[in-house]
N, CA, C and O atoms as CSV, one atom per row, in Angstrom:
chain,resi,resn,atom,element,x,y,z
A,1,UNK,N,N,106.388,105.915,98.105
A,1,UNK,CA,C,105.494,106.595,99.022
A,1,UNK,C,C,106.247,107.712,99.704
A,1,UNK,O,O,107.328,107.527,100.263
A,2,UNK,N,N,105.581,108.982,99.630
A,2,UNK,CA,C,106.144,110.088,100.390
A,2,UNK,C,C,106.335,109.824,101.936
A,2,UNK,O,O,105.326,109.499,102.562
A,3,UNK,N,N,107.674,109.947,102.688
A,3,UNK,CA,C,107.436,109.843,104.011
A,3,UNK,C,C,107.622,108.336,104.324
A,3,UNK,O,O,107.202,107.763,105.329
A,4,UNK,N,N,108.299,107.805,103.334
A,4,UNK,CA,C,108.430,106.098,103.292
A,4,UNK,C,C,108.864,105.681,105.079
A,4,UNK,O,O,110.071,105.899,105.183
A,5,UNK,N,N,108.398,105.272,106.194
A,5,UNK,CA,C,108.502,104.936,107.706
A,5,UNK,C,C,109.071,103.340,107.547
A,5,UNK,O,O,108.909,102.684,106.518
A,6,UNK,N,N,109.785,102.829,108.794
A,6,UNK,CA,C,109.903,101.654,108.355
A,6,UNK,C,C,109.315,102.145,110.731
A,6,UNK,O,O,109.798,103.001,111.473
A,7,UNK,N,N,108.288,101.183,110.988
A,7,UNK,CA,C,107.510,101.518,112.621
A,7,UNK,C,C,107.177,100.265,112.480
A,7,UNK,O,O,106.555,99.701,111.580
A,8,UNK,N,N,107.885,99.674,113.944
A,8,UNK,CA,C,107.083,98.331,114.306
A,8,UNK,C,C,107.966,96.781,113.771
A,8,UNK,O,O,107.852,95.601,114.099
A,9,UNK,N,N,108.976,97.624,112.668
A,9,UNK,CA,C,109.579,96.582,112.078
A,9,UNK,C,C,109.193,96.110,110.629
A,9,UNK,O,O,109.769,95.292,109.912
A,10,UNK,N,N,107.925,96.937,110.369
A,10,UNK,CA,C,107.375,96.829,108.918
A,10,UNK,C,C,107.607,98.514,108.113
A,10,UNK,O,O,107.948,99.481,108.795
A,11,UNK,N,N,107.447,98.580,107.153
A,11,UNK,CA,C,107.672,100.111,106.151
A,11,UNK,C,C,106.083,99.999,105.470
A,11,UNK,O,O,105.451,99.113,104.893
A,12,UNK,N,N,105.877,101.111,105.792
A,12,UNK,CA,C,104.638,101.829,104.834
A,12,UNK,C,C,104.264,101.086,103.566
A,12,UNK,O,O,103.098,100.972,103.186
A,13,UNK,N,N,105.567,100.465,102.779
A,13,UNK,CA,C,105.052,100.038,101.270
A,13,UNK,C,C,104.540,98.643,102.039
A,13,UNK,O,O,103.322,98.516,101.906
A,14,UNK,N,N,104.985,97.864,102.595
A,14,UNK,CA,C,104.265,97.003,102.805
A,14,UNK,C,C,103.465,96.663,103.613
A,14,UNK,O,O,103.014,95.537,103.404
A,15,UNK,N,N,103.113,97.140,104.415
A,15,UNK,CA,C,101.385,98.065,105.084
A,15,UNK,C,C,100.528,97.897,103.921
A,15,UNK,O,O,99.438,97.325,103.883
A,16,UNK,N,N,101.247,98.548,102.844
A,16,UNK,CA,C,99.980,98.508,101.578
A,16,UNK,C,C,99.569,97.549,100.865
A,16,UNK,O,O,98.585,97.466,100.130
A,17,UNK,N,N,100.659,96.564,101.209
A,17,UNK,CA,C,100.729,95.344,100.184
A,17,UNK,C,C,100.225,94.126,101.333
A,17,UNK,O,O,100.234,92.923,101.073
A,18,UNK,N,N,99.828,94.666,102.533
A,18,UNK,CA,C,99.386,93.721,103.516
A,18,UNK,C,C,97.876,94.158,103.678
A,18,UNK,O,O,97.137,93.321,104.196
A,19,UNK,N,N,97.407,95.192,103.353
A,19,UNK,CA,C,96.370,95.608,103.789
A,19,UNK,C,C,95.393,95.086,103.922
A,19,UNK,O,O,94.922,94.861,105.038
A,20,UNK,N,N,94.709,94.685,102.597
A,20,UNK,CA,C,93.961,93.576,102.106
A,20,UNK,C,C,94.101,92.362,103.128
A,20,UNK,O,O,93.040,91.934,103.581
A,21,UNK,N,N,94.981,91.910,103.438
A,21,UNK,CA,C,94.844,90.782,104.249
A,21,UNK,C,C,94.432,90.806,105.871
A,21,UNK,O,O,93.859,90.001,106.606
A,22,UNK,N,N,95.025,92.164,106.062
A,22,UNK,CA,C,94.789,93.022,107.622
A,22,UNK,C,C,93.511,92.865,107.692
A,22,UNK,O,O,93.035,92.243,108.642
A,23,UNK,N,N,92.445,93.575,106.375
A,23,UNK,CA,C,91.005,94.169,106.692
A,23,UNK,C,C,90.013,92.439,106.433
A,23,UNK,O,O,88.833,92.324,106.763
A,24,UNK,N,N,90.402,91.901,106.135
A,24,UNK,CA,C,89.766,89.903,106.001
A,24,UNK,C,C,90.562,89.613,106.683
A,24,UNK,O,O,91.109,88.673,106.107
A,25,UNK,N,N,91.149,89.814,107.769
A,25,UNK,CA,C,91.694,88.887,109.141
A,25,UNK,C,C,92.477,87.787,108.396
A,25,UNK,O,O,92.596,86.717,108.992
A,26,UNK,N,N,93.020,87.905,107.190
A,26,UNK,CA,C,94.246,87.178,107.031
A,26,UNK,C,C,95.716,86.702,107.310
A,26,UNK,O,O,96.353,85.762,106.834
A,27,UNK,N,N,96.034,87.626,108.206
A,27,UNK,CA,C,97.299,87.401,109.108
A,27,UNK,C,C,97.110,87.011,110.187
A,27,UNK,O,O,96.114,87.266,110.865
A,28,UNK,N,N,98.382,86.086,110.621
A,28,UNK,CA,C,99.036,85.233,111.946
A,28,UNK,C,C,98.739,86.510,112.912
A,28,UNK,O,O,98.591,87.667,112.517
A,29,UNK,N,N,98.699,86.190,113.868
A,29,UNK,CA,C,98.927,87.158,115.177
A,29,UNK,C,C,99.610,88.246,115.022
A,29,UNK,O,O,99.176,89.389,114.878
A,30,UNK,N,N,101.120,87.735,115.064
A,30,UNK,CA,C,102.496,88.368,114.858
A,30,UNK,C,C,102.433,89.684,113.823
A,30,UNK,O,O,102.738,90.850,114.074
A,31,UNK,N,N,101.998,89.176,112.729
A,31,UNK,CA,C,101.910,90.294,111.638
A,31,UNK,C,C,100.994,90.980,111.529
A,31,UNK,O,O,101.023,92.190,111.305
A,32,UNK,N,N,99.933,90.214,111.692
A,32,UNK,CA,C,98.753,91.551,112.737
A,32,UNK,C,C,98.535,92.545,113.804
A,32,UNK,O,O,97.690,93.422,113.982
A,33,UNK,N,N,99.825,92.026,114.620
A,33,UNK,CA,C,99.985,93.098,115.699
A,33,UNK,C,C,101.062,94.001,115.093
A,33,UNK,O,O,100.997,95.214,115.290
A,34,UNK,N,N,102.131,93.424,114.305
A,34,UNK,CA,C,103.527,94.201,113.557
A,34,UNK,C,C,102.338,95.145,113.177
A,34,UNK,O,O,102.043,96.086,113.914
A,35,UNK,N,N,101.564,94.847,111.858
A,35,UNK,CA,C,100.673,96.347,111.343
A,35,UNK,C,C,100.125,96.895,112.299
A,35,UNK,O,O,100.679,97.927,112.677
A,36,UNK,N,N,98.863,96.454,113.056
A,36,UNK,CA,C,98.329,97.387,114.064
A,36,UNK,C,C,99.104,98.377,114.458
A,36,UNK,O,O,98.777,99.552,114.294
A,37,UNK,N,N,100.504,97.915,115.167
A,37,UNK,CA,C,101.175,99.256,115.750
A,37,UNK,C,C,102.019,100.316,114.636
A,37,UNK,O,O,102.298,101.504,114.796
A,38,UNK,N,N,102.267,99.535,113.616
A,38,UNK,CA,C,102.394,100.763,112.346
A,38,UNK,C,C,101.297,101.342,112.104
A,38,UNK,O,O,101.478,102.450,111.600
A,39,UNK,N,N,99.919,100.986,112.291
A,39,UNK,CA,C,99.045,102.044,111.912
A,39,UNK,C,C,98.805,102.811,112.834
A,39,UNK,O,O,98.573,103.974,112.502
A,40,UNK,N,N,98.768,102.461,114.346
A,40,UNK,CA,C,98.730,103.240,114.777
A,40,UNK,C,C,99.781,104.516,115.261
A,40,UNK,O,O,99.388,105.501,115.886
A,41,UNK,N,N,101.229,104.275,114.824
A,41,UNK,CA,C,102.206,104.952,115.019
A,41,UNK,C,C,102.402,105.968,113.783
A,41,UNK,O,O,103.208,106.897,113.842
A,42,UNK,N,N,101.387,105.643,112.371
A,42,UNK,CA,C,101.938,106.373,111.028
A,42,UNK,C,C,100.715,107.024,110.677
A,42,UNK,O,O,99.810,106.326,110.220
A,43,UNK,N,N,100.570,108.093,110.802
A,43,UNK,CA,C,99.234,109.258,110.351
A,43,UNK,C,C,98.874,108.919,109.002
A,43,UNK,O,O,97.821,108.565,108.471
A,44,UNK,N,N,99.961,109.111,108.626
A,44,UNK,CA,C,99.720,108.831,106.795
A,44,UNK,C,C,99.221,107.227,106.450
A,44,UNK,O,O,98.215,107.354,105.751
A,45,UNK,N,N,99.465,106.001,106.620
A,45,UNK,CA,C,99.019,105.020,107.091
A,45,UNK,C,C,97.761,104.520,107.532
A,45,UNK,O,O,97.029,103.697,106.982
A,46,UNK,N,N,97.581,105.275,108.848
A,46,UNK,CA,C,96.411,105.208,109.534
A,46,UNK,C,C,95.354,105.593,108.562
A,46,UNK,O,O,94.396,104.903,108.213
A,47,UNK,N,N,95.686,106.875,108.148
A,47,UNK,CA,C,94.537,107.744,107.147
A,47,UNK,C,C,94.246,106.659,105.798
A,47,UNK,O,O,93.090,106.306,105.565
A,48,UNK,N,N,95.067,106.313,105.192
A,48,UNK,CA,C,95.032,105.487,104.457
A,48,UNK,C,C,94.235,104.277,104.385
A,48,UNK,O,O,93.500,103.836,103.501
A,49,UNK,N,N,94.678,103.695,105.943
A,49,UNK,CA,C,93.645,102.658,105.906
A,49,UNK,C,C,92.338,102.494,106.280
A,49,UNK,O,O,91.671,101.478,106.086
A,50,UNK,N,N,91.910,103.681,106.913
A,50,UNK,CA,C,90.695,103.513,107.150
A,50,UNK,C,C,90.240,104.080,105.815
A,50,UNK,O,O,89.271,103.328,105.714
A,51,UNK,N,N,90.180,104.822,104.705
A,51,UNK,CA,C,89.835,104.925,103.800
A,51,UNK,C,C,89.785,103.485,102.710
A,51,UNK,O,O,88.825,103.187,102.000
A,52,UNK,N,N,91.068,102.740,102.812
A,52,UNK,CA,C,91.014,101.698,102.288
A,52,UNK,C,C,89.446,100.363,102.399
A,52,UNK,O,O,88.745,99.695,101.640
A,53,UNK,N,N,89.675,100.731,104.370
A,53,UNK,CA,C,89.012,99.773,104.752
A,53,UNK,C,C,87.416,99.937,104.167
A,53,UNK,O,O,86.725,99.131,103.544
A,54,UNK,N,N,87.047,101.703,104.760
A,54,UNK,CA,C,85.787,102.192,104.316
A,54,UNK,C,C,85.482,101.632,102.747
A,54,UNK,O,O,84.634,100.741,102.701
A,55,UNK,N,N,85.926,101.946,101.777
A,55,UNK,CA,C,85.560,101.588,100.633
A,55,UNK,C,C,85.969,100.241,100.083
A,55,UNK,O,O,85.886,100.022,98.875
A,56,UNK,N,N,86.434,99.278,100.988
A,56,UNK,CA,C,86.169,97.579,100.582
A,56,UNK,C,C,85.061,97.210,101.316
A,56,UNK,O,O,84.603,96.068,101.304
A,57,UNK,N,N,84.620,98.114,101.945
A,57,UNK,CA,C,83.241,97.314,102.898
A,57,UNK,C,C,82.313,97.861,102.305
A,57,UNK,O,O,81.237,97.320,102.563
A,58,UNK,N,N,82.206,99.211,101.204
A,58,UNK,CA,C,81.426,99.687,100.310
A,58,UNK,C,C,81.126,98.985,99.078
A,58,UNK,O,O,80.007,98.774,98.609
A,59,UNK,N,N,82.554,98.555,98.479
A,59,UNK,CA,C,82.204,97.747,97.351
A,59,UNK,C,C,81.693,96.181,97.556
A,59,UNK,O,O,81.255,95.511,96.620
A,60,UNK,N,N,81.804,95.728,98.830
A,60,UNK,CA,C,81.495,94.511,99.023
A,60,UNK,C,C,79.816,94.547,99.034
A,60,UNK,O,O,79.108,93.722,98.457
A,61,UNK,N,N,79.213,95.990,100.028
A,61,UNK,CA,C,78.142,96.050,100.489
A,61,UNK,C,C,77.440,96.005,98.504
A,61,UNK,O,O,76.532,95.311,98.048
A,62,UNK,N,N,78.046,96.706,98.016
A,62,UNK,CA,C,77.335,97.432,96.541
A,62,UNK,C,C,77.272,96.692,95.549
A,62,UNK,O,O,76.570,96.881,94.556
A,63,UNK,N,N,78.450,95.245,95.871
A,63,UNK,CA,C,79.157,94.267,94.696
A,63,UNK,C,C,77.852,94.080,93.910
A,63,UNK,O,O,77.768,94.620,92.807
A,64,UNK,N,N,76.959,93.450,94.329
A,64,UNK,CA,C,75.424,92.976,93.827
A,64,UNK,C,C,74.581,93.944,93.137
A,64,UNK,O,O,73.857,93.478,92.257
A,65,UNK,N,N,74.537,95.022,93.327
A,65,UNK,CA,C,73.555,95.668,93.119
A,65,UNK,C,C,74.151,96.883,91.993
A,65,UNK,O,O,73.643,96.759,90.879
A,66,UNK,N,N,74.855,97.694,92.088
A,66,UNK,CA,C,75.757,98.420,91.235
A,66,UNK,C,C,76.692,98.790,90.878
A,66,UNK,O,O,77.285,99.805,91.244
A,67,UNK,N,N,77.158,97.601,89.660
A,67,UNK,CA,C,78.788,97.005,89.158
A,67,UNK,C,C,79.422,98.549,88.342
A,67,UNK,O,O,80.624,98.651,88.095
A,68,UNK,N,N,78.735,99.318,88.103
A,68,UNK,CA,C,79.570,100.401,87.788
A,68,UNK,C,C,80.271,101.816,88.721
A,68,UNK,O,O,81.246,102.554,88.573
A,69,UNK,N,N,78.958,101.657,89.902
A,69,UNK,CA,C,79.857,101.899,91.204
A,69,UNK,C,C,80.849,101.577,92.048
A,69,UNK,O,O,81.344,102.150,93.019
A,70,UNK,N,N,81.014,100.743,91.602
A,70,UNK,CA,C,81.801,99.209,92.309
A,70,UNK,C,C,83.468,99.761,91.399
A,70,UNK,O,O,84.494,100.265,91.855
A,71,UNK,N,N,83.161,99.455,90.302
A,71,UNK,CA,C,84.242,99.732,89.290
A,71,UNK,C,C,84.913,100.787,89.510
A,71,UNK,O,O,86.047,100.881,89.980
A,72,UNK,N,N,83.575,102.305,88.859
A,72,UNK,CA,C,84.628,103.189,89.686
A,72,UNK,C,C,85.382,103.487,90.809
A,72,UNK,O,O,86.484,103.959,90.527
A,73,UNK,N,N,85.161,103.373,91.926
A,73,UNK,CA,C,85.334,103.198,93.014
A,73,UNK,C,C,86.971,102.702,93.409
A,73,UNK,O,O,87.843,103.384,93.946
A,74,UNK,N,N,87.052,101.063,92.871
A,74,UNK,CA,C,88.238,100.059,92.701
A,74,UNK,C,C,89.409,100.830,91.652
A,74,UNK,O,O,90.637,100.840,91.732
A,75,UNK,N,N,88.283,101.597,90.431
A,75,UNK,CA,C,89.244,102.504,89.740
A,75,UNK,C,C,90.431,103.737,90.548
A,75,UNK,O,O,91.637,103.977,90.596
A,76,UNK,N,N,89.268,104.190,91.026
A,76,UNK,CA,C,89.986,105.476,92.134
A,76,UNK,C,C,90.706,104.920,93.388
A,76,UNK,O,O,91.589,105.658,93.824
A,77,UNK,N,N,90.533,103.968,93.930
A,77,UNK,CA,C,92.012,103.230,94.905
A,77,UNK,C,C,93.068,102.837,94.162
A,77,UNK,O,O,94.214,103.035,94.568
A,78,UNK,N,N,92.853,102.322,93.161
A,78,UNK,CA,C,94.279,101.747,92.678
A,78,UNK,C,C,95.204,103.366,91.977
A,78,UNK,O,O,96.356,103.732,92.210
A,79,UNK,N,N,94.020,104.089,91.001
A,79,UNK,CA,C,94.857,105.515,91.075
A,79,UNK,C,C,95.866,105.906,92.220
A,79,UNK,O,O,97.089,106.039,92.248
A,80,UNK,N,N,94.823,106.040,93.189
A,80,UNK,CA,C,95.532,106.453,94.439
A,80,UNK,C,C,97.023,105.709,94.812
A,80,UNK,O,O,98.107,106.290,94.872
A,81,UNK,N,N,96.824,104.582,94.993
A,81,UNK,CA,C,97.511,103.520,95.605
A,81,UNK,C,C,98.936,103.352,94.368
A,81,UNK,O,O,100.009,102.871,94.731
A,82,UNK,N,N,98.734,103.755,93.152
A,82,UNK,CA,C,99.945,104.186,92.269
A,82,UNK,C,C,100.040,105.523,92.557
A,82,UNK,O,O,101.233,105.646,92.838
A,83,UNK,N,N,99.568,106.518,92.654
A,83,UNK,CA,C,100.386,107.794,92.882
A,83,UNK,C,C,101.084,107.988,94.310
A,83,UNK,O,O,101.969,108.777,94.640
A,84,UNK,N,N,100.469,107.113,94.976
A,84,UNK,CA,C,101.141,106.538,96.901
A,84,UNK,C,C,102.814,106.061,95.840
A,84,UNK,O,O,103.853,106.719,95.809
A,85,UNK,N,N,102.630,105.237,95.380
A,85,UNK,CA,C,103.908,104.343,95.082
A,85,UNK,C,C,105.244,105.462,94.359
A,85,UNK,O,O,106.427,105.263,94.081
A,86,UNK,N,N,104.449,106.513,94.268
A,86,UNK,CA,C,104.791,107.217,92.809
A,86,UNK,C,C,105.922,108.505,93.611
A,86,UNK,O,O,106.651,109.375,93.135
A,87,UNK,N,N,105.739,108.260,94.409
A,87,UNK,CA,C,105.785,109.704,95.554
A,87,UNK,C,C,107.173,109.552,96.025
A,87,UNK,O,O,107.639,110.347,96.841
């Protein structure tokens, strides 16, 4: 990741690899507040995740109704989310 931060005690790559668990309230306190204040301390991050978040609450809303929207969609984050890694 371009701009690799290590804020809060956590680094950007694993922000990404926590995310998923951030946006379903899967983390302890501790590691929920560790990210919160990396997102809110990392622009690049921040931006990231609310885009992340926006389009898992899209494909969740869409899961039922149109699986090829859905697809593409999951297609174009993970693009993203390897050219993030790539950087």
């Amino acid at each position: 990741m371009l701009g690799e931060r290590s804020i809060a005690g956590i680094s950007c790559h694993e922000v990404l690899e926590k995310l998923s668990a951030f946006v379903d309230c899967g983390l302890d306190h501790s590691e929920r507040q560790q990210l919160e204040m990396h997102l809110q301390s990392c622009p690049e991050c921040e931006r990231f995740g609310e885009e992340f978040s926006a389009l898992l609450m899209r494909v969740r809303k869409e899961r039922y109704t149109d699986s090829k929207s859905v697809q593409s969609a999951l297609e174009r984050l993970l693009a993203r989310i390897e050219s993030s890694e790539e950087e």
